[in-house]
VEXDREN-2710 file (C-alpha; in Angstrom, 1 decimal):
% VEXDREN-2710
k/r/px/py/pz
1/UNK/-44.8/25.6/-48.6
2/UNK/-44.4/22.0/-49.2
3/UNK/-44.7/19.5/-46.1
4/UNK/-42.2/17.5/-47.2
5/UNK/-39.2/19.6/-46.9
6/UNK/-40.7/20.6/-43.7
7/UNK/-40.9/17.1/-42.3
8/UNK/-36.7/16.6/-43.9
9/UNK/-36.4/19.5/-41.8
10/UNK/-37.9/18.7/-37.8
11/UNK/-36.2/15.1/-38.9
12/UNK/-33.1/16.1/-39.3
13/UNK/-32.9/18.8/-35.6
14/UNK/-34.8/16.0/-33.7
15/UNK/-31.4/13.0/-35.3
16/UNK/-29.4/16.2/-34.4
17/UNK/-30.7/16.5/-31.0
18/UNK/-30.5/13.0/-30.4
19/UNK/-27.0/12.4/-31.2
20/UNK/-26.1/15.5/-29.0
21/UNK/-28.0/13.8/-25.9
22/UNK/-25.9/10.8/-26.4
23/UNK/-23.0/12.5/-26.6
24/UNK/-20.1/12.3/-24.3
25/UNK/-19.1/14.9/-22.0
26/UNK/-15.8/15.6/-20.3
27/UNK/-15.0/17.3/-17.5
28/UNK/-11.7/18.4/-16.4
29/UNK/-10.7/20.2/-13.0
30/UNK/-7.2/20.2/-11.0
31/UNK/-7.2/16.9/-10.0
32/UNK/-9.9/14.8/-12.4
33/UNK/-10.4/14.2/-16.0
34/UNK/-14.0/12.4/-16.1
35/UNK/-16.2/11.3/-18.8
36/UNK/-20.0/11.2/-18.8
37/UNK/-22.2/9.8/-22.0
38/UNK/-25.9/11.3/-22.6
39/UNK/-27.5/9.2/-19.7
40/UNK/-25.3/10.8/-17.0
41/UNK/-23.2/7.4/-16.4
42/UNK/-19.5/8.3/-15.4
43/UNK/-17.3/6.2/-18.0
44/UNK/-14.5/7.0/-17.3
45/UNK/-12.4/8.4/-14.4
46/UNK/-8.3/9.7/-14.1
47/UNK/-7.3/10.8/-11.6
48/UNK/-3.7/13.2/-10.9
49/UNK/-1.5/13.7/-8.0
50/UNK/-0.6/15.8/-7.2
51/UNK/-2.2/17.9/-9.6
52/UNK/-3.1/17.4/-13.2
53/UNK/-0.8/20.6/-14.1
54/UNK/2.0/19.7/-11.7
55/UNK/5.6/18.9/-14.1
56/UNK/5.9/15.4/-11.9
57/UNK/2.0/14.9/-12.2
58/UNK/1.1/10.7/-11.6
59/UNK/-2.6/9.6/-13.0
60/UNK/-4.1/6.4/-13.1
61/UNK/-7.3/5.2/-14.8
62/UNK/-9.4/4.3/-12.4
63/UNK/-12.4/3.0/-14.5
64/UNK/-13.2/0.3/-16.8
65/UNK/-13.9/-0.6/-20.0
66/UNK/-17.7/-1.0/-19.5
67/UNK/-17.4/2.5/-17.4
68/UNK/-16.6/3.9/-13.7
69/UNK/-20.5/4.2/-12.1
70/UNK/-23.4/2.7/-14.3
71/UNK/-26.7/2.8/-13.3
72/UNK/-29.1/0.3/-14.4
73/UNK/-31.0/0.7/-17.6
74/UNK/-34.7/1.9/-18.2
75/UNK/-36.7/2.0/-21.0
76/UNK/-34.7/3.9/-24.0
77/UNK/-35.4/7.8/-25.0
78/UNK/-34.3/10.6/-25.4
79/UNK/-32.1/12.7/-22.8
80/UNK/-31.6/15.6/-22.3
81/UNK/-28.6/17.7/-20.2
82/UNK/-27.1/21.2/-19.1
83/UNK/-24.1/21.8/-17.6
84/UNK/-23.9/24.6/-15.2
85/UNK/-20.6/26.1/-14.1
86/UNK/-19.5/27.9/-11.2
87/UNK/-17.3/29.1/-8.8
88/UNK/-16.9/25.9/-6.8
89/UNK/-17.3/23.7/-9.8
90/UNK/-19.3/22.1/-12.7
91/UNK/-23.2/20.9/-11.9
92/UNK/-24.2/18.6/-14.7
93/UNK/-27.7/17.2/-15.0
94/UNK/-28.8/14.7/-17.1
95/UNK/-33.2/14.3/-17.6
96/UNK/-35.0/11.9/-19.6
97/UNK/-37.8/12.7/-21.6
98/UNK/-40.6/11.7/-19.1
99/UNK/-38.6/14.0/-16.3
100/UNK/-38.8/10.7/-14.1
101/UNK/-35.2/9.9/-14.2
102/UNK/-32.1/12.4/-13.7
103/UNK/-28.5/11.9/-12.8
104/UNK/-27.4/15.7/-10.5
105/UNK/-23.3/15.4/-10.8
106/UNK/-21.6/18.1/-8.8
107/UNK/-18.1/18.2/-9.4
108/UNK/-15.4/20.6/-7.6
109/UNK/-12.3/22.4/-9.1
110/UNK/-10.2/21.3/-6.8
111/UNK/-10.1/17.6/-5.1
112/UNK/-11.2/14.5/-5.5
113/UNK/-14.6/13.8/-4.2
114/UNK/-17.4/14.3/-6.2
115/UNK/-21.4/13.9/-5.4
116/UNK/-23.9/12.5/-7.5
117/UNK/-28.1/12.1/-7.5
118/UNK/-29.7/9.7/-9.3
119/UNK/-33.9/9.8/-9.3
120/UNK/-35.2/6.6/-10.9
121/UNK/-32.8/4.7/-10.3
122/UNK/-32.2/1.4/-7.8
123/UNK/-29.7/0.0/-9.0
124/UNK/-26.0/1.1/-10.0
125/UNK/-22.1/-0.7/-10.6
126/UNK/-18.9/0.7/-9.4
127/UNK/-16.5/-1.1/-11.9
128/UNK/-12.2/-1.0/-12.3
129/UNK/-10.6/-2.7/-15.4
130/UNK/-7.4/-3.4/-17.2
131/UNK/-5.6/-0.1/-16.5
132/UNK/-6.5/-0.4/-12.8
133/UNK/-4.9/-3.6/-12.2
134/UNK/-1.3/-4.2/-10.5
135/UNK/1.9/-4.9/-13.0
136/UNK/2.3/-8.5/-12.5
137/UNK/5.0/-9.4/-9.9
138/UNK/7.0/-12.0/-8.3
139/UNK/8.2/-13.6/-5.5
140/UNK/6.9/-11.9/-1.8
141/UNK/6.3/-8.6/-3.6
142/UNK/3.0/-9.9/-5.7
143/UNK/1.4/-9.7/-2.0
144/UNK/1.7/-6.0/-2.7
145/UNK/0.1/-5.5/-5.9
146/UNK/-3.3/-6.5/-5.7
147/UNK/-6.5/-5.2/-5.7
148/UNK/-9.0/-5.2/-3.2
149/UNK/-12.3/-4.4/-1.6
150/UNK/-12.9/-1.9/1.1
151/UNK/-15.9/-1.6/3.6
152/UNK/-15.7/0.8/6.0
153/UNK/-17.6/0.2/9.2
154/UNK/-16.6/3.3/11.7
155/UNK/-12.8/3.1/12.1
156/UNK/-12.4/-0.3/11.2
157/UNK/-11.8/-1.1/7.4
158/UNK/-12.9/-4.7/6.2
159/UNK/-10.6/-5.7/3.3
160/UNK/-11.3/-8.4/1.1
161/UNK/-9.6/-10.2/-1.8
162/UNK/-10.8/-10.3/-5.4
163/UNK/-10.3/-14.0/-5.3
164/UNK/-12.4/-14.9/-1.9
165/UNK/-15.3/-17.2/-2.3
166/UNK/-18.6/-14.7/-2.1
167/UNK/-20.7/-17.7/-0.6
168/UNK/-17.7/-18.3/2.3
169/UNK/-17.0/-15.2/3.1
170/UNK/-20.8/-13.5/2.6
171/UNK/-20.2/-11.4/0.3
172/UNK/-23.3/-11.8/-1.9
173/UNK/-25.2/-9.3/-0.3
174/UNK/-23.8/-6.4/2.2
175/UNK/-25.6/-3.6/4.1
176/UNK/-23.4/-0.2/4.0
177/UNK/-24.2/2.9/5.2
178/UNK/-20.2/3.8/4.9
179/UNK/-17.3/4.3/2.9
180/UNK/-16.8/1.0/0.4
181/UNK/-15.0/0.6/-2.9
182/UNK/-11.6/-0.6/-4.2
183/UNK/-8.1/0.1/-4.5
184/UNK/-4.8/-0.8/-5.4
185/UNK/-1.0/0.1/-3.9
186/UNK/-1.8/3.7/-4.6
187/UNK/-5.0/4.4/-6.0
188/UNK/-8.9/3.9/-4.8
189/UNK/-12.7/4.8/-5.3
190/UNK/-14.4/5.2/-2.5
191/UNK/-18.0/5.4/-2.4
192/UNK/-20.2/6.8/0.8
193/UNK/-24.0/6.0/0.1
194/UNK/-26.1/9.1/1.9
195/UNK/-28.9/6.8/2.9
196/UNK/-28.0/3.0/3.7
197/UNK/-27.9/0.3/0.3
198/UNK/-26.8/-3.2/0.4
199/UNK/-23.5/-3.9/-1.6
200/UNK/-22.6/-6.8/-3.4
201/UNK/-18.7/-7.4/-4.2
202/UNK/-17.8/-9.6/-7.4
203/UNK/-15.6/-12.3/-6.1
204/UNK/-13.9/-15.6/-7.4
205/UNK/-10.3/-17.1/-8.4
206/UNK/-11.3/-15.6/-12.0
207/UNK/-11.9/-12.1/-11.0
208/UNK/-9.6/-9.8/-12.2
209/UNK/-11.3/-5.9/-11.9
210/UNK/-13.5/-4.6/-9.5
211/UNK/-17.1/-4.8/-9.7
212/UNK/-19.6/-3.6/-6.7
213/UNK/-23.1/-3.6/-7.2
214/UNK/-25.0/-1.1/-5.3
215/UNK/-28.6/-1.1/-4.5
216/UNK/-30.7/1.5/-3.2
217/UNK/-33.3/1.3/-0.5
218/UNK/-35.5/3.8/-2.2
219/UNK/-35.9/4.9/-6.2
220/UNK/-33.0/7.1/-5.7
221/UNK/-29.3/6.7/-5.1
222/UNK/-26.8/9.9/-3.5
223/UNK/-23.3/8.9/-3.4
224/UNK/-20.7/10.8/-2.7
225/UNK/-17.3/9.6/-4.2
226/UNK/-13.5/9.8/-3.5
227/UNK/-11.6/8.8/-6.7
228/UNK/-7.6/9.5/-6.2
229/UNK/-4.2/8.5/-4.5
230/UNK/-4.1/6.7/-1.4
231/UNK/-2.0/9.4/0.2
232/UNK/-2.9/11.1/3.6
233/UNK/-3.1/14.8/2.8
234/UNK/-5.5/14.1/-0.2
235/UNK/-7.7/11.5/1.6
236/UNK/-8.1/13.9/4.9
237/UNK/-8.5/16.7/2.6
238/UNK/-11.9/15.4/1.0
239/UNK/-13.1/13.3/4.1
240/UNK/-11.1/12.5/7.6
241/UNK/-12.5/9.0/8.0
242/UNK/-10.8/8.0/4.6
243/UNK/-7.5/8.5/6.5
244/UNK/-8.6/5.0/8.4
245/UNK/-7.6/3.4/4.7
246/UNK/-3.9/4.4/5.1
247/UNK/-2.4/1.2/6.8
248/UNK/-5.7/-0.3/7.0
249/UNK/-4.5/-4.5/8.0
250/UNK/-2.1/-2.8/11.0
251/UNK/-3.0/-2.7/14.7
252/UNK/-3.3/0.9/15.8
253/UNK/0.0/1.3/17.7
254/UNK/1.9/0.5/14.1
255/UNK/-0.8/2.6/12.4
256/UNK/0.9/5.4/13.9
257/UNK/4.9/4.3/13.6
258/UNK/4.1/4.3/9.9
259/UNK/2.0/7.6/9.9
260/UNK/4.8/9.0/12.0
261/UNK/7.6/7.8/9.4
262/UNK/6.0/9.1/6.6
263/UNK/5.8/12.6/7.9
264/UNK/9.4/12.7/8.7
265/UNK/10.2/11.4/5.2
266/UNK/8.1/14.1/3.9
267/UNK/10.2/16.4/6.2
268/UNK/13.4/15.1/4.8
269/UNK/12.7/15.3/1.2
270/UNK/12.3/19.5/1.7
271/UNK/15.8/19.8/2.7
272/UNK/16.6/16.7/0.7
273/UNK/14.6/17.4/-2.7
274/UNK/14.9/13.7/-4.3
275/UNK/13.2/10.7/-2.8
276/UNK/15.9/8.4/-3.7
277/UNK/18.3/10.4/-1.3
278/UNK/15.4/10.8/1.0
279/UNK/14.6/7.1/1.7
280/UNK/18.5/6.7/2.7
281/UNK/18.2/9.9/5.0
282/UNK/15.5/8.5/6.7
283/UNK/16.9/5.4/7.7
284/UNK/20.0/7.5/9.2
285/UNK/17.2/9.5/10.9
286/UNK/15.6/6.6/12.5
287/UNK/19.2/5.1/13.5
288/UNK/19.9/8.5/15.4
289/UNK/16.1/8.5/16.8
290/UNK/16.4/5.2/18.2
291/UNK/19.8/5.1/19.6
292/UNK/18.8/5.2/23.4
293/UNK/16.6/1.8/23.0
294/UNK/19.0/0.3/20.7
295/UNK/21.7/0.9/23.5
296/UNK/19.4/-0.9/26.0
297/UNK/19.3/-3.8/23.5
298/UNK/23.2/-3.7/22.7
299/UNK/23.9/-4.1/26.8
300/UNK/21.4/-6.9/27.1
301/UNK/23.1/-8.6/23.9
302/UNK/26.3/-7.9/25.7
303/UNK/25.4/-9.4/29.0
304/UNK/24.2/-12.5/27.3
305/UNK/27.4/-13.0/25.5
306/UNK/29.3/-12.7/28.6
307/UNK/27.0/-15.5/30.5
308/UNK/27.5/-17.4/27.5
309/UNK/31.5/-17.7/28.1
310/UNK/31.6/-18.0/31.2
311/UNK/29.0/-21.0/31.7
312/UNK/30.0/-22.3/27.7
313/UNK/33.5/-25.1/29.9
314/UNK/30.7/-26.4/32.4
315/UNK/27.6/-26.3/29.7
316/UNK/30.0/-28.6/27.4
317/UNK/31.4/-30.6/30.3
318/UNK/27.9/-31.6/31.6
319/UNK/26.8/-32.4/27.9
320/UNK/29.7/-34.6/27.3
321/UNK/28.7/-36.6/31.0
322/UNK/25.4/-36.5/31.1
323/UNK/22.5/-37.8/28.7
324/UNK/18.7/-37.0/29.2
325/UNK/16.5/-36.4/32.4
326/UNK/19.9/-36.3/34.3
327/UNK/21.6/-33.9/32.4
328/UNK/18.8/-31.4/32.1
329/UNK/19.2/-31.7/35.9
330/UNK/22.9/-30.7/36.2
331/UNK/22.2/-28.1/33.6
332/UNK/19.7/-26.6/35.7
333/UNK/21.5/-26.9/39.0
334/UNK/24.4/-25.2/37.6
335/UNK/22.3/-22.3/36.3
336/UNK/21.0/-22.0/40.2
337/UNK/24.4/-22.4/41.3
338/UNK/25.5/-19.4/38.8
339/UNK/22.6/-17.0/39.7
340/UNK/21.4/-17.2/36.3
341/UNK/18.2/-17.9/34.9
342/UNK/17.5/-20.5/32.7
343/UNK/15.9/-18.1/30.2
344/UNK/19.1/-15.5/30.3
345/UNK/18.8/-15.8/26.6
346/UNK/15.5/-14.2/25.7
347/UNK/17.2/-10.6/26.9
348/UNK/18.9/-11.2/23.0
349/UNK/15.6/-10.5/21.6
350/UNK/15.2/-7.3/23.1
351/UNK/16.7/-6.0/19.9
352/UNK/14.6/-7.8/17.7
353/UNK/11.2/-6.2/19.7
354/UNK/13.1/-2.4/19.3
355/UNK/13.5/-3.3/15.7
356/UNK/10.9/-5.0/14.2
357/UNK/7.8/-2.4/15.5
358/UNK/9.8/-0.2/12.8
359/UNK/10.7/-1.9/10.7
360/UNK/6.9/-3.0/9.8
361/UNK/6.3/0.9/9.9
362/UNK/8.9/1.9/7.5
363/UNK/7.8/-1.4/5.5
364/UNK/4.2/-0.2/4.9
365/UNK/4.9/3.5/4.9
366/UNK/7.3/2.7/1.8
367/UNK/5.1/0.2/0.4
368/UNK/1.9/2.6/0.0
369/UNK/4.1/6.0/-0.6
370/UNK/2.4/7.3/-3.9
371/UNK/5.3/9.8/-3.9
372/UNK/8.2/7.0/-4.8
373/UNK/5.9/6.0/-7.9
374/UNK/8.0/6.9/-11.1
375/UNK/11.0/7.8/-9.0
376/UNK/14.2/6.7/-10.2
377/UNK/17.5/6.9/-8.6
378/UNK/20.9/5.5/-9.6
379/UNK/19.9/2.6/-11.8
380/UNK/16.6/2.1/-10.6
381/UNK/14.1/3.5/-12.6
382/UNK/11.4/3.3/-9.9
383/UNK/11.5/2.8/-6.6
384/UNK/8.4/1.3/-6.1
385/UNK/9.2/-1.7/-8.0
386/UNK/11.9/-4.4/-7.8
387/UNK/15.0/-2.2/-9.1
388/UNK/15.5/-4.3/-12.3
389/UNK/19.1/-4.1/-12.8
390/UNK/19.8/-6.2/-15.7
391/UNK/16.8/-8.4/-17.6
392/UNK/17.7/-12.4/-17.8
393/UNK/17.7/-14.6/-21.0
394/UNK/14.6/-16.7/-18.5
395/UNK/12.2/-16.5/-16.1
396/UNK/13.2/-18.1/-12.5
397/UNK/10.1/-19.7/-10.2
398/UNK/9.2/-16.8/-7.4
399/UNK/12.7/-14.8/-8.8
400/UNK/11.3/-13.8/-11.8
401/UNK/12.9/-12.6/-15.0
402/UNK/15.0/-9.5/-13.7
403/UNK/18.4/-9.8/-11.6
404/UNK/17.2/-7.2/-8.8
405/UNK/20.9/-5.7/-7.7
406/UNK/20.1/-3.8/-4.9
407/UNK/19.1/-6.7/-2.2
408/UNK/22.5/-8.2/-3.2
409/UNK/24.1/-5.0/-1.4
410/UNK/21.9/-5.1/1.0
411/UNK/22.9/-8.9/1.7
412/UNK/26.7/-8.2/1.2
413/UNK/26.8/-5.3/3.9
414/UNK/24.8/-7.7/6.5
415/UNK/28.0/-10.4/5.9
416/UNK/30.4/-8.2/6.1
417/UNK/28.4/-6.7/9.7
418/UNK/28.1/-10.4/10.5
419/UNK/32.3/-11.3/10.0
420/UNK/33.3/-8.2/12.2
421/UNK/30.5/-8.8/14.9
422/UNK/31.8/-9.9/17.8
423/UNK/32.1/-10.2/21.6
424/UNK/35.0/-10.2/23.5
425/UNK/34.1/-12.4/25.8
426/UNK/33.5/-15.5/22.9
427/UNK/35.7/-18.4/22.3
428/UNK/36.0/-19.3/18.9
429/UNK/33.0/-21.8/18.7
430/UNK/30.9/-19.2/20.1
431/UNK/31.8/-16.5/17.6
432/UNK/31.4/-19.2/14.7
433/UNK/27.9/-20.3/15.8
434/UNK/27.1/-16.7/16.0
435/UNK/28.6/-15.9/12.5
436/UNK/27.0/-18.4/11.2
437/UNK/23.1/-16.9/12.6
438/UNK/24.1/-13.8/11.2
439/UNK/24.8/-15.2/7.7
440/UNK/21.7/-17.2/7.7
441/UNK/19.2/-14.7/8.6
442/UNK/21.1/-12.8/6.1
443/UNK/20.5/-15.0/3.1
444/UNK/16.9/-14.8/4.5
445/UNK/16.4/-11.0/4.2
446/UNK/18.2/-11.8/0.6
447/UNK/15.1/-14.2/-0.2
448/UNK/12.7/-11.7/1.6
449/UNK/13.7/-8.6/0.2
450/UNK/14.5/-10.2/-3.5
451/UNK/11.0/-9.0/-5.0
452/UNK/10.3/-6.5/-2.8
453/UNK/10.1/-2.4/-4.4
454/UNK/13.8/-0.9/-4.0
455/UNK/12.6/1.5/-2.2
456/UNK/11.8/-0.4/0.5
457/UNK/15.3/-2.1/-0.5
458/UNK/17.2/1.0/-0.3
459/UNK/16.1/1.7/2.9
460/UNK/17.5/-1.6/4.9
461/UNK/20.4/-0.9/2.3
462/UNK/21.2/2.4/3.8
463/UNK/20.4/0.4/7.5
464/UNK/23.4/-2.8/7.0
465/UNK/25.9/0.1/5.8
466/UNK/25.1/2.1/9.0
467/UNK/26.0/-1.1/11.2
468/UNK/28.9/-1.9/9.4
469/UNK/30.2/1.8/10.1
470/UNK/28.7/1.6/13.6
471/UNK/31.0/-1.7/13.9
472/UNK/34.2/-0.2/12.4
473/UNK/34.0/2.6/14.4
474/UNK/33.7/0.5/17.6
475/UNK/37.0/-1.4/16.7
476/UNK/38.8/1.8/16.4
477/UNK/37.4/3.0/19.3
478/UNK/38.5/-0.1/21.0
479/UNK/41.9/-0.4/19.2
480/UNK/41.0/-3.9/17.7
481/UNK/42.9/-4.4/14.6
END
């Protein structure tokens, strides 16, 4: 037999076997769909939530274009790999020729956390790109959609801005031996190092996609790593100390106000099966729960207004009398001579401090609830963006180019609360200067609320229409006509 044909022959398998080493794999499982090339770098990750099979399924890309987790290069060859199912998953391993380097991946049928060892190896990137990034935004709302960095350090969760200076804040160079990565409103990769590296997160005003570079203390890298939603059930599912990314920038206390709100939401949206309905539910629900403070508050306001008349002839006479040093004097002697104290007022904002706590919870919960993605109700065709009623002929500075409908309800139920809110015991001045707060911080919450996701929108929507009812009803009650 002739060499030559022979030679054609062991040519042809070993271009064969080559091109099958460098060959892409994919693996899909319940919640992942992940690509691999012959050198056992992950190229590409998308994730699902709740489930890749579920009929209202959400997925992101997570990756980007130069791939998800790349380790640095070596010297060219050949690789080789085998993929190993089984009952807990798919074990894929990826060898060189010299058996000095190998990627182990193990990944799991169900979740999002998936392991990976890499022998030879010291250095590796943890990258996002175009498909990752927030829609661009306007106004107060573009302070939602951004990506950031994560470093984990116990319960407390470092977050830092793609557009920090690396030599101000130190980010060149950052020893981890916890969970670090990036994420956006609803998405993240998380990465937990088994043995301590040093990380270094890309940073600058140009930076648009994530980019950590991770370097082992050894010639071998195990990482363990959480790509999915930022949702609570999936996050405590694959690892309890990723729940500490939920409402990360929030001091405990309101950690817990939004944790709590997002459970009774959940609640409410079993009985009431579409989020839309839900989110206005929920603000009835925290009306009702919060009725006993909020009557605390409404007496103090009460009391206050009542002070107010009846020290408002002598306030005015001693202003129209008295200038300066010696009118701050009467003023205070007739406070002493009233058996009131000179800070009465403050009892006012005793409403505020009952309000505010939640509405920061319900702000955040609705802000990071993965579940109101896609969701459309009425007009809006999702309620975690800006409701988009109508699209204008140009683009307004911080407005943008969308005439948002919904905060303009919002705005018109808080005047018409502010018009039919009053005290009996105000004069006419008094109930005009208190009007006229009410409208202002109105218009305020318009500006506020503009670019903000109608979700959120919805919610202190559903809250002015409950106080104007709450008002009418009190007339009636009162038999003010």
């Amino acid at each position: 037999m002739s060499l030559v044909p022979f030679r054609i022959v062991l040519s042809a398998l070993g271009l064969l076997f080559s091109v099958s080493a460098l060959a892409e794999l994919s693996v899909e499982t319940d919640a992942l769909h992940l690509q691999f090339n012959g050198q056992g770098d992950l190229i590409q990750a998308e994730a699902c939530f709740p489930s890749c099979a579920s009929t209202d399924v959400k997925t992101r890309i997570l990756s980007g274009e130069q791939g998800m987790l790349v380790f640095e290069k070596g010297d060219e060859g050949v690789w080789q790999h085998t993929r190993e199912p089984g009952d807990a998953g798919t074990k894929l391993t990826f060898t060189d020729a010299s058996s000095n380097r190998s990627r182990s991946w193990m990944i799991p049928d169900q979740g999002w956390k998936v392991s990976v060892m890499a022998v030879g190896v010291g250095k590796a990137t943890l990258m996002s790109g175009v498909d990752f990034r927030p829609l661009p935004s306007s106004g107060f709302g573009d302070l939602l959609e951004q990506t950031r960095y994560l470093v984990f350090d116990g319960s407390s969760v470092e977050s830092i801005g793609l557009d920090e200076s690396g030599e101000e804040a130190g980010l060149e160079e950052i020893p981890s031996h916890d969970w670090f990565g990036f994420r956006n409103r609803f998405w993240t990769a998380m990465v937990l190092p088994a043995t301590p590296v040093s990380i270094a997160p890309l940073t600058g005003d140009a930076v648009q996609d994530a980019s950590i570079e991770i370097a082992a203390t050894g010639q071998a890298l195990e990482l363990a790593l959480y790509l999915g939603p930022v949702e609570p059930a999936a996050l405590s599912q694959s690892a309890s100390e990723l729940e500490s990314l939920m409402y990360s920038g929030l001091w405990f206390w309101l950690r817990w106000i939004c944790q709590a709100l997002y459970f009774l939401l959940n609640a409410i949206v079993v009985v009431v099966p579409h989020w839309g309905l839900a989110v206005m539910v929920l603000s009835v629900a925290v009306g009702i729960l919060m009725r006993p403070l909020s009557k605390i508050a409404d007496r103090l306001q009460d009391q206050v207004h009542e002070i107010d008349a009846r020290l408002a002839p002598a306030l005015a006479a001693i202003k129209k009398e008295y200038k300066g040093e010696q009118q701050s004097e009467k003023i205070i002697a007739m406070y002493k001579a009233e058996n009131v104290h000179p800070l009465y007022s403050l009892k006012s904002l005793a409403g505020v401090f009952v309000v505010i706590p939640v509405f920061i919870g319900a702000f955040d919960m609705l802000a990071e609830n993965i579940h109101l993605s896609g969701e459309s109700f009425l007009w809006i065709t999702d309620l975690s963006h800006p409701d988009a009623f109508m699209q204008l002929p140009f683009e307004l500075p911080f407005f943008g180019s969308y005439l948002n409908l919904l905060p303009f309800i919002m705005t018109g139920f808080s005047f018409i609360a502010s018009k039919m809110h009053s005290h009996p015991a105000m004069d006419l001045a008094q109930r005009r200067k208190h009007s006229r707060n009410l409208v202002l911080m109105s218009l305020g919450f318009l500006v506020l609320f503009y670019t903000f996701p109608a979700g959120m929108v919805l919610y202190w929507t559903t809250n002015n229409l409950i106080s104007v009812i709450k008002t009418l009803w009190k007339k009636v009650k009162l038999g003010d006509n």
